[in-house]
N, C-alpha and C positions, 0 to 999 in steps of 0.2 A: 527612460534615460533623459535625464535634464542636466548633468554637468557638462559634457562635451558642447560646445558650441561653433557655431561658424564667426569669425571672425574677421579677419584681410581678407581673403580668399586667394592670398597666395604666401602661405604656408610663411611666415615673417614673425605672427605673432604670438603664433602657439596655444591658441584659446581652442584649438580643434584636434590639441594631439588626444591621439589612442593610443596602445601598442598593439602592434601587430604581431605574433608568435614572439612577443616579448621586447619589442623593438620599436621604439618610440616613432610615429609616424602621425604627419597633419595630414589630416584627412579630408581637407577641402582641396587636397590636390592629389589623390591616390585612387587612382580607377578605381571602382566595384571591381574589376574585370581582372584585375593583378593579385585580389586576395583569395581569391580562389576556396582552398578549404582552408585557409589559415586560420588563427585564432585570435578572436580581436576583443581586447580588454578595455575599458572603460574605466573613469575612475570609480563610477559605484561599484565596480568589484574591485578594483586596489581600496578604495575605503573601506573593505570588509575585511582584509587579511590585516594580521598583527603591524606588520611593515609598515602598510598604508595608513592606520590608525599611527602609529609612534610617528610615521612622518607628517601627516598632520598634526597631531600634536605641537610638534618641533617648528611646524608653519605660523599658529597663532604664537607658543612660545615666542618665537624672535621676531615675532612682528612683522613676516615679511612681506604679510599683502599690502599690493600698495591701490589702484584703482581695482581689484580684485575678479576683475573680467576674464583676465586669461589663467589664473588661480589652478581653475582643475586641469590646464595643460601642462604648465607646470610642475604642477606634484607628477603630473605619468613620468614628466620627464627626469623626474628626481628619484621618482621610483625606479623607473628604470635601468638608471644611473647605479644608484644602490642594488639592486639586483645582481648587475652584472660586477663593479667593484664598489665591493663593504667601504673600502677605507678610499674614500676616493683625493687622488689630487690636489691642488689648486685647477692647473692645466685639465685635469677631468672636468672639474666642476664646470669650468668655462667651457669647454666642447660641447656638454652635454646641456647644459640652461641656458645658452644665447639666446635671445629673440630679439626684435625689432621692433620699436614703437615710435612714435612722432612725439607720444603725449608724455615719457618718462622716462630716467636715466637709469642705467642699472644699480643695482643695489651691490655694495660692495661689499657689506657689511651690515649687519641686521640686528636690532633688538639691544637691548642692555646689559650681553658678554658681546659688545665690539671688542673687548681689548682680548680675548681670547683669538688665538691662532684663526687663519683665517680660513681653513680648508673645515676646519670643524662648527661653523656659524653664520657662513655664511650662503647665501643661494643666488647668481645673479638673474638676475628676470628685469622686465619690463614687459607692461602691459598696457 
């Protein structure tokens, strides 16, 4: 395993999500003790399912990495997003991709279809 990483060490920047039974979770603040026998994905297994590949894809596509350190938290979190609603929001998208960083402002808008709708193009992040 080398995408997950430690990051803030309190759960802000998202460089350390997993999912947990399918449930986006930073993992520099989630007991060993509370996962019990759940089921914890990483993104090299979301990078192996079709999803995970088309959404990367869609990541270099729109150019969204930006310092590219918290990238593979990211994607769990986009995946997971996706998982649970296909066609997601605006109001989704921002629930489920906020993070916090000192060093970058979120992206509003990504790549060279900005002028396409915004729920369809864009991912906000900072990392």
């Amino acid at each position: 395993m080398s995408g997950t990483k430690f990051g803030c060490g309190i759960a802000l920047c998202g460089a350390c999500t997993v999912h947990v039974d399918g449930v986006p979770a930073r993992s520099c603040v989630t007991p060993v003790g509370r996962i019990g026998d759940k089921a914890i994905t990483t993104i090299e297994a979301v990078s192996s399912t079709p999803q995970g590949k088309a959404l990367q894809k869609a990541w270099l596509d729109l150019e969204v990495v930006q310092c590219g350190y918290c990238q593979s938290g990211q994607i769990m979190s986009a995946a997971a997003l996706l998982a649970d609603t296909p066609k997601p929001s605006d109001a989704d998208i921002d629930a489920a991709m906020s993070v916090t960083s000192a060093d970058a402002a979120p992206i509003s808008e990504s790549g060279p279809q900005s002028t396409a709708p915004r729920a369809e193009t864009r991912i906000d992040h900072a990392c």
